[in-house]
C-alpha positions as CSV (number, residue, x, y, z in Angstrom):
1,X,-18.2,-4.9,-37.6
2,X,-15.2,-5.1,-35.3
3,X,-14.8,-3.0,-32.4
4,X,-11.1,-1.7,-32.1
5,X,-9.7,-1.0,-28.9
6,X,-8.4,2.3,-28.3
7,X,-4.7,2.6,-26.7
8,X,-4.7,3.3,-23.2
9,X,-0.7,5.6,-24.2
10,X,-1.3,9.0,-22.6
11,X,1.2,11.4,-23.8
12,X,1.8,13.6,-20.7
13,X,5.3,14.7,-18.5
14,X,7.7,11.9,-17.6
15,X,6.8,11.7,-13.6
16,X,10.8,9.6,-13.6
17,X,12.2,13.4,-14.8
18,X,10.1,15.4,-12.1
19,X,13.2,16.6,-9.6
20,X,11.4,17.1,-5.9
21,X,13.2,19.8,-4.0
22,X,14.7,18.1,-0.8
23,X,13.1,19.5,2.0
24,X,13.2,17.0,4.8
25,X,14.1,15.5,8.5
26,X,14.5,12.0,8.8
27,X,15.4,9.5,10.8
28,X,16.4,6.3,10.6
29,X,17.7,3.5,13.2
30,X,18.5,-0.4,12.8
31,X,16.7,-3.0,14.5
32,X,17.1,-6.8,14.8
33,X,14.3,-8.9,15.0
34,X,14.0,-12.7,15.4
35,X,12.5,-14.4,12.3
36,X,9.0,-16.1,14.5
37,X,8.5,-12.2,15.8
38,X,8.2,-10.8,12.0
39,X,5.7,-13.4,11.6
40,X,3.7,-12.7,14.8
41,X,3.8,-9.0,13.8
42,X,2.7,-9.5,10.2
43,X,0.0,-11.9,11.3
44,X,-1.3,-9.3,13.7
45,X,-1.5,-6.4,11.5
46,X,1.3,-4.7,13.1
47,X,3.6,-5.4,10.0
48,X,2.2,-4.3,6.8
49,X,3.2,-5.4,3.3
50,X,2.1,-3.1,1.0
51,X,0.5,-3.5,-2.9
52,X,1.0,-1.9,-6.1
53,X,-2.2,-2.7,-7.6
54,X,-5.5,-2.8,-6.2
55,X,-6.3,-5.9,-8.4
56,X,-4.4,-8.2,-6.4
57,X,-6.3,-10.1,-4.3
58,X,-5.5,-10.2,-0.4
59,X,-5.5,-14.1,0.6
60,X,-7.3,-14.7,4.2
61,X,-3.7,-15.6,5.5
62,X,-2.8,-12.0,5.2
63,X,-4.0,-8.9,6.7
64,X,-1.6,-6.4,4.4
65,X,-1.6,-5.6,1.1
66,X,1.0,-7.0,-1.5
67,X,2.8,-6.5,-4.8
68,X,2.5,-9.6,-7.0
69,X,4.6,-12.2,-5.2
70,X,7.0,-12.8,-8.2
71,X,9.8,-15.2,-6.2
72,X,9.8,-18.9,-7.7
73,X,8.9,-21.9,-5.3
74,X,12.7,-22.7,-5.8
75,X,13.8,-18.9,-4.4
76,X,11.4,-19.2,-1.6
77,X,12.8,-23.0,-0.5
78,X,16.6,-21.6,-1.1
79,X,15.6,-18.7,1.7
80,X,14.2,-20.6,4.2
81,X,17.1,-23.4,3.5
82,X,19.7,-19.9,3.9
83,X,18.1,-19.5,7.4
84,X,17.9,-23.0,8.6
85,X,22.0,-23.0,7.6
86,X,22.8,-20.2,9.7
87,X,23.6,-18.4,6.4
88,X,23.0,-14.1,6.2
89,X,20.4,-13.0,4.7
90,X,19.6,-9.5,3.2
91,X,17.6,-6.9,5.6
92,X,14.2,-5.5,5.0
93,X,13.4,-1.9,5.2
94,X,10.5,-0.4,6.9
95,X,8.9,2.9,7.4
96,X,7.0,4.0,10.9
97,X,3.6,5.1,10.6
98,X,1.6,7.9,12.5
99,X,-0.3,4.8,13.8
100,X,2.8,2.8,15.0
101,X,2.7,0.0,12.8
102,X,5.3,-0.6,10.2
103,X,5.2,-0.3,6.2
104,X,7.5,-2.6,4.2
105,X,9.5,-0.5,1.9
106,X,12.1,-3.3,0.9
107,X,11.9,-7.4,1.5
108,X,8.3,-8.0,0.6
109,X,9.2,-11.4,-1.3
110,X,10.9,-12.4,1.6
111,X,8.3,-11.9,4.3
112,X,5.8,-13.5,2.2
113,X,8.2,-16.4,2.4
114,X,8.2,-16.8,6.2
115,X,4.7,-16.0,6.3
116,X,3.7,-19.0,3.6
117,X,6.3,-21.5,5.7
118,X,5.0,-20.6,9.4
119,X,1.6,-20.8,7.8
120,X,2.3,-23.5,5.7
121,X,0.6,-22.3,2.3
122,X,2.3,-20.9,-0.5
123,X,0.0,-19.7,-3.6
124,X,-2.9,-22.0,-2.0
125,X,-0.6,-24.6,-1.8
126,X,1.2,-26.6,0.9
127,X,4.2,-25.7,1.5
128,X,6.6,-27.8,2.2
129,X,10.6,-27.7,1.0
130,X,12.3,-29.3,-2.3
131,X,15.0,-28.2,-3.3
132,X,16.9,-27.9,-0.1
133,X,19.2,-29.6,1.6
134,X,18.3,-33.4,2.3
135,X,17.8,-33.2,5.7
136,X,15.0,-30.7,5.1
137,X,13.6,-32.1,1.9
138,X,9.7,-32.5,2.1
139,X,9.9,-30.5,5.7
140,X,7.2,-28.1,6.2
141,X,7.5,-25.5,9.4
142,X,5.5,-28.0,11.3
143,X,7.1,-31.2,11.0
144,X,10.7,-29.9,11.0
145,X,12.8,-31.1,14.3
146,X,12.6,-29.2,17.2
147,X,15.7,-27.9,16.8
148,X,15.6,-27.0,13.8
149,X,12.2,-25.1,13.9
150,X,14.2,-23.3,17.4
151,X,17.4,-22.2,15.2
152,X,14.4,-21.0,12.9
153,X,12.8,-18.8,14.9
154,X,15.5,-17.4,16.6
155,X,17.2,-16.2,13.1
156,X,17.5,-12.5,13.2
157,X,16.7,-10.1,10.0
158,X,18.3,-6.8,10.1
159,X,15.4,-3.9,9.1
160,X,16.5,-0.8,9.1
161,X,13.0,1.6,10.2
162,X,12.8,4.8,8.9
163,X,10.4,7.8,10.2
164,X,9.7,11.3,8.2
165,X,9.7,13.8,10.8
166,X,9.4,16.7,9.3
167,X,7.0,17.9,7.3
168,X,4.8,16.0,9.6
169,X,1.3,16.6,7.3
170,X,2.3,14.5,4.6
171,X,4.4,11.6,3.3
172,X,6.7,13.0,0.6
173,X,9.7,11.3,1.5
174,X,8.4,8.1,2.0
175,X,7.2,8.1,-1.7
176,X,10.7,8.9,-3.1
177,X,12.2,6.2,-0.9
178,X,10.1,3.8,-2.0
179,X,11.1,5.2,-6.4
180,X,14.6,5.3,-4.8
181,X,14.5,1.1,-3.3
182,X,12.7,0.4,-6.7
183,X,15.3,1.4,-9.2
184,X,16.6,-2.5,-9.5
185,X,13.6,-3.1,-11.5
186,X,10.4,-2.0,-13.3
187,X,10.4,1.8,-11.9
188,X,7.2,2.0,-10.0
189,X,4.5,4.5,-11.2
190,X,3.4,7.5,-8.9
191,X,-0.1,6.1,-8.8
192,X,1.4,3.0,-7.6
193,X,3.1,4.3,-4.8
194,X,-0.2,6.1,-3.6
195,X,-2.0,3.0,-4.0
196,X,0.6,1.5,-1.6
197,X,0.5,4.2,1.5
198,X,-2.9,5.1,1.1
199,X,-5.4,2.0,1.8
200,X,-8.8,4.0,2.6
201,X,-11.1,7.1,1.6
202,X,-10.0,8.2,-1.7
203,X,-7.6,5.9,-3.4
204,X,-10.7,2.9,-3.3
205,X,-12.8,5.6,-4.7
206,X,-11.0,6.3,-7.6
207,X,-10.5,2.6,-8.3
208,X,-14.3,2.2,-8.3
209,X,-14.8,5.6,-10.7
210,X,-12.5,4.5,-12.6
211,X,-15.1,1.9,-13.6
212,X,-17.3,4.4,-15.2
213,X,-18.9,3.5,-18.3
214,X,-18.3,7.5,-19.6
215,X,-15.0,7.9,-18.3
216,X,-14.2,4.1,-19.9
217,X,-15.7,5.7,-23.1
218,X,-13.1,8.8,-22.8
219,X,-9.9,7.1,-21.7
220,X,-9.8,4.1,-23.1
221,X,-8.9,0.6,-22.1
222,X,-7.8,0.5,-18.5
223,X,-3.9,1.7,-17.8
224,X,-2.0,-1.5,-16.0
225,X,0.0,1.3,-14.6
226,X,-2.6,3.3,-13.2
227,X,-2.5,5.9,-15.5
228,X,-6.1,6.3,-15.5
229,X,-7.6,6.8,-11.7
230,X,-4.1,9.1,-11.4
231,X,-6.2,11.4,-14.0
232,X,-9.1,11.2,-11.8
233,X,-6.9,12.4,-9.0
234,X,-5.6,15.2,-11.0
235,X,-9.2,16.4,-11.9
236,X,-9.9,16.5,-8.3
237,X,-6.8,18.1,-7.3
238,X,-7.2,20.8,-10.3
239,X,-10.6,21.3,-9.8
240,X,-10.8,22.0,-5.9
241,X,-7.2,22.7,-5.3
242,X,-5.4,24.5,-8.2
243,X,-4.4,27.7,-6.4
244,X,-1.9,25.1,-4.1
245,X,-0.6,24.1,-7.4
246,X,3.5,24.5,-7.7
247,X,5.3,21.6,-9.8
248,X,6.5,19.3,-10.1
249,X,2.9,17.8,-10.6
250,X,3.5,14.1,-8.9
251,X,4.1,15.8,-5.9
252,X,1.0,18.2,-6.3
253,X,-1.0,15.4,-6.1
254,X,0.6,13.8,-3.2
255,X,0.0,17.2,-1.2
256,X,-3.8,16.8,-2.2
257,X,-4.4,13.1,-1.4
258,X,-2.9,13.4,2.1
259,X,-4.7,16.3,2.6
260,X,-8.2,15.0,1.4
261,X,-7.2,10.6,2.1
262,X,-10.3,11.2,4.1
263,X,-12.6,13.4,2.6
264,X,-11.4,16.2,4.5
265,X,-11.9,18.6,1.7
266,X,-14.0,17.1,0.1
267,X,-16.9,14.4,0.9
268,X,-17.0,11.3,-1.3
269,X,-20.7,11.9,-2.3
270,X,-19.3,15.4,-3.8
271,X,-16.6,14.1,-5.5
272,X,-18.5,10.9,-7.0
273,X,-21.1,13.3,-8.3
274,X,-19.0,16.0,-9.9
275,X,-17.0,13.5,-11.6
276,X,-19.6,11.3,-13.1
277,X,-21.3,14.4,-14.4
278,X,-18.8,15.9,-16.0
279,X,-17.6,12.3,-17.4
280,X,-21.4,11.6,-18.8
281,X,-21.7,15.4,-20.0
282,X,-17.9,15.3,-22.3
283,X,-18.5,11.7,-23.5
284,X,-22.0,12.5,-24.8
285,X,-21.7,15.9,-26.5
286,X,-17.8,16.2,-27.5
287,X,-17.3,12.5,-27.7
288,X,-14.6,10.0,-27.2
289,X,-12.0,11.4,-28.7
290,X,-12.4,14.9,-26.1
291,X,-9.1,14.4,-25.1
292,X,-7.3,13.6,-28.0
293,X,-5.4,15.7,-30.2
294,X,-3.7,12.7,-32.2
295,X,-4.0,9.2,-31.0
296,X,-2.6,9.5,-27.4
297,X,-4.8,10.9,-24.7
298,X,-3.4,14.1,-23.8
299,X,-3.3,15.0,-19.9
300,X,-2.9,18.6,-20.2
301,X,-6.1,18.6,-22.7
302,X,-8.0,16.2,-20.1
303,X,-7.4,18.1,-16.9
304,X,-8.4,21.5,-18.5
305,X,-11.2,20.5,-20.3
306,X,-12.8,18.1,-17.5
307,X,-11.9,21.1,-15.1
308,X,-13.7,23.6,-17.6
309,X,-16.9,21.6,-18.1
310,X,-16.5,20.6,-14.1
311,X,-16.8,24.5,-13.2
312,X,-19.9,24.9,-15.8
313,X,-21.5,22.0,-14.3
314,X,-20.9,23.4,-10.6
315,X,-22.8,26.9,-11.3
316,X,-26.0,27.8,-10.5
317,X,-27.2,28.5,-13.7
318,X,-29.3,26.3,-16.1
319,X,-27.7,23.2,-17.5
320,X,-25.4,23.2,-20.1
321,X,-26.4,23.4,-24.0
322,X,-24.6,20.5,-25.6
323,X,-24.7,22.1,-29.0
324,X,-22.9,24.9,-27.1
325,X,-20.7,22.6,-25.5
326,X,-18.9,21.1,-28.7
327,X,-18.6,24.8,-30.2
328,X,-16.8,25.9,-26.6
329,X,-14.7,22.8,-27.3
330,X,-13.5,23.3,-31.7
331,X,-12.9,27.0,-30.4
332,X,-10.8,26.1,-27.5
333,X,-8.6,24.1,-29.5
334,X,-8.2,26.9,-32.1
335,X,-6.4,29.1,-29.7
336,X,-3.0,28.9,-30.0
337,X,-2.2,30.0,-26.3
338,X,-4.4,26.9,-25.3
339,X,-2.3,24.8,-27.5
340,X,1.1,25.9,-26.5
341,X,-0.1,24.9,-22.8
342,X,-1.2,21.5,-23.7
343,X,1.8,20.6,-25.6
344,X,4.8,22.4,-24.1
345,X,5.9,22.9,-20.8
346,X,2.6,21.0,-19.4
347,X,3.7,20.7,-15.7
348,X,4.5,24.6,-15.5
349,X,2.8,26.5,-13.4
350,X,2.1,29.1,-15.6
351,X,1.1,26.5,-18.1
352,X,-1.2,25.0,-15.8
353,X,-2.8,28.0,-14.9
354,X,-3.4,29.4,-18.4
355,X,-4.9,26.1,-19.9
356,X,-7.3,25.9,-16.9
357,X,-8.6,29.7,-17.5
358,X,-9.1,29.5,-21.2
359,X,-10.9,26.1,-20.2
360,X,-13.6,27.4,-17.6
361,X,-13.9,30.4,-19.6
362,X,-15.0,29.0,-22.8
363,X,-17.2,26.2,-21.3
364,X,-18.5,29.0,-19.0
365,X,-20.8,30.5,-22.0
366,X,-22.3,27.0,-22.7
């Protein structure tokens, strides 16, 4: 028998349509550094290039995170040959953390350049220049001329440093800056951008729930985009924090994860517990399609119902029936207000409420 493998497609709202309200004080200055201080800074930590997917393996060489480095050996010659000419070069664009150090926004691909060179490994290799002008052909950062590795280091980069001052509790501008600097290529996903400002506490939680055998069982094969430990988010967020709710829903769950980054709300043991349970009590009494109502998971079915059986789970009375558990399930998809606020209008707050309710009301009598 051949096992199929269920589409990871989630049919939910568009997060690229969700307009945030402008509510901010910025600001933003220019500053010129020389090219062997952006090394020294992004050796020491104090310079920190961000990733988009906790897959991707930090080399020793690195302290930050990173995107996939997607520039060709020939790019990466062709910038360092641009310096070493005298030539202009684009500017990078960083954002100033509550800690002081600096997050790349814009210029990843060429930082990891000038790192590889003044470290002189590129993808585990030696780097050392080809295509190039002759005079630098088979140079690495070491055994260029003195001169040459001096007009090197002194090259300035223009990075122009941006700072959210107010609100001062969370990061929302930051994350439409970095959809805004992203719009030349693949748009980035929200969880994506979460990944990439928040390195500790919760975002390396959900990437190790997301690992959960019930919760694999439920959602499918794993989302490349992240679709799936976003969901997990949202269950948090909906369960503990619904009555902060106020759309649009990617910025929702922004508000949450600064708040609770660190388990402020929340501890980790909590949140581990609640959401293995609930995964282990839907996949083995309503089954893996629970949050299907065609092929597609459906978000708005997923956050009510895990929210629902979550809130059963959380009383202090006995455990749930399961037989009871699949009845509270067919009936709840019967109802046509439930349906109208899984398939319309999801993001609403009025549809969020309502789905929620009818969820931990019917699961409630299991």
């Amino acid at each position: 028998m051949v096992t199929q493998r269920r589409s990871s497609a989630v049919q939910d709202i568009d997060p690229q349509e969700e307009v945030s309200p402008a509510r901010y004080s910025i600001t933003a200055y220019g500053a010129d550094y020389p090219v062997d201080g952006l090394v020294k800074r992004l050796r020491g930590g104090d310079i920190v290039i961000p990733t988009f997917d906790p897959d991707v393996p930090v080399d020793d060489q690195h302290k930050g995170y990173q995107r996939q480095f997607i520039w060709t050996k020939t790019q990466c010659d062709r910038f360092i040959d641009s310096l070493l000419l005298g030539f202009p070069v684009p500017g990078i664009f960083l954002v100033k953390r509550d800690d002081g150090k600096l997050l790349v926004l814009d210029g990843q691909q060429r930082l990891r350049t000038l790192l590889g060179f003044y470290t002189g490994m590129l993808r585990g290799k030696p780097f050392e220049l080809e295509r190039v002008q002759s005079k630098y052909q088979g140079k690495s950062y070491k055994t260029l001329d003195s001169d040459d590795r001096r007009r090197l280091d002194d090259s300035i980069i223009h990075a122009t440093i941006v700072r959210q001052d107010e609100p001062s509790d969370d990061q929302s501008s930051i994350y439409l800056i970095f959809e805004r600097l992203n719009t030349g290529g693949t748009a980035l996903h929200p969880q994506e951008i979460r990944v990439a400002l928040h390195r500790e506490g919760l975002i390396p939680l959900l990437r190790n729930l997301n690992e959960y055998p019930s919760w694999r069982k439920l959602y499918g094969k794993k989302s490349p985009r992240l679709k799936d430990q976003e969901l997990i988010l949202r269950f948090f967020a909906l369960l503990y924090w619904s009555k902060q709710y106020a759309r649009p829903m990617k910025d929702f769950l922004n508000r949450y994860l600064d708040k609770n980054e660190q388990f402020a709300l929340q501890e980790e043991e909590q949140l581990k517990t609640i959401f293995t349970k609930t995964s282990k009590t839907i996949a083995s009494t309503i089954g893996s399609r629970a949050f299907r109502l065609k092929n597609a998971v459906n978000a708005a079915v997923l956050d009510s119902v895990t929210v629902g059986v979550a809130n059963r789970l959380l009383s202090k009375e006995a455990p749930p029936n399961k037989t009871r558990i699949k009845k509270a399930y067919r009936s709840l998809l019967s109802k046509s207000k439930y349906l109208g606020a899984v398939t319309r209008a999801t993001a609403d707050e009025e549809s969020v409420r309502r789905r929620l309710n009818l969820a931990t009301k019917a699961f409630a009598k299991t």
